[in-house]
C-alpha positions as CSV (number, residue, x, y, z in Angstrom):
1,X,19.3,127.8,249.2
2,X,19.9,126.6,245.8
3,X,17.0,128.2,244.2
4,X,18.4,131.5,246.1
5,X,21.9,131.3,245.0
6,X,21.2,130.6,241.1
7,X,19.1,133.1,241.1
8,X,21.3,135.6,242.3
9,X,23.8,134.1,239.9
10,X,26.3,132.6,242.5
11,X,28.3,129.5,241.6
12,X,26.0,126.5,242.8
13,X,26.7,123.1,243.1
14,X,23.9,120.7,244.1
15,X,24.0,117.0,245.6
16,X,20.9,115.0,244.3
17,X,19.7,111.7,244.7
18,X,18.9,109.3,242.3
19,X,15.4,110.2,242.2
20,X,15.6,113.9,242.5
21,X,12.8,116.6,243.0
22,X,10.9,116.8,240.0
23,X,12.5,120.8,239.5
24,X,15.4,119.4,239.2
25,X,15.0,117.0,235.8
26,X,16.2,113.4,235.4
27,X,19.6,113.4,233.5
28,X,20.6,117.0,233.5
29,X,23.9,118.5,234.7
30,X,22.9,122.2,234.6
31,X,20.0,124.4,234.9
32,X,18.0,126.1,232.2
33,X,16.8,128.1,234.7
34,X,19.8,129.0,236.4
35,X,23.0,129.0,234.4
36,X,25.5,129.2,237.2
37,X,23.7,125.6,238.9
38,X,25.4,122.6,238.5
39,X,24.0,119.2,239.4
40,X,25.8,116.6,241.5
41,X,23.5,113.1,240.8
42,X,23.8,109.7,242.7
43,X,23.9,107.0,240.7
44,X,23.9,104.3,243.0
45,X,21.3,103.4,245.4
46,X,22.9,104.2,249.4
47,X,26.3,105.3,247.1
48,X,26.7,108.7,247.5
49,X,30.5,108.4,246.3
50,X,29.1,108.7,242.6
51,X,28.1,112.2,243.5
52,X,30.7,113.4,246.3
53,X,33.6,112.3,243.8
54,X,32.9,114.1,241.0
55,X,31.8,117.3,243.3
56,X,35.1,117.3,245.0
57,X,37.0,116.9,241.2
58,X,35.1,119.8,239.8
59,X,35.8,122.1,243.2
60,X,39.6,121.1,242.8
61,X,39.5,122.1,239.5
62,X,37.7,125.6,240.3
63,X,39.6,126.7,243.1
64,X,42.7,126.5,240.4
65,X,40.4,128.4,238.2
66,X,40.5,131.1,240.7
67,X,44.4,131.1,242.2
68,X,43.2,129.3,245.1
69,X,44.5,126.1,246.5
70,X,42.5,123.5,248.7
71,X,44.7,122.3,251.3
């Protein structure tokens, strides 16, 4: 679904472990691929808070973007 939806150019978040697919990369936050892609990475092993947090900050911050409120 993520390969689908950056290349259709839809806003795409994606959750990745620490050791992700190799597509993916190892540090990257975005995709040179796809432009609209943004990664999500675990940073603790069985911690997926390090990924969920940040996922949940930048959806916040994008339905503002966009006059919409998450209730």
């Amino acid at each position: 679904m993520a390969h689908l939806a950056g290349a259709l150019g839809a806003p795409t978040w994606v959750l990745l472990r620490q050791a992700p697919d190799w597509r993916w990369g190892l540090h990257a936050e975005t995709s040179s691929e796809y432009p609209f892609v943004h990664f999500f990475r675990k940073t603790r092993a069985g911690d997926w808070t390090s990924a969920i947090e940040p996922l949940c900050h930048a959806l916040s911050e994008y339905l503002k973007s966009q006059s919409l409120v998450l209730r």
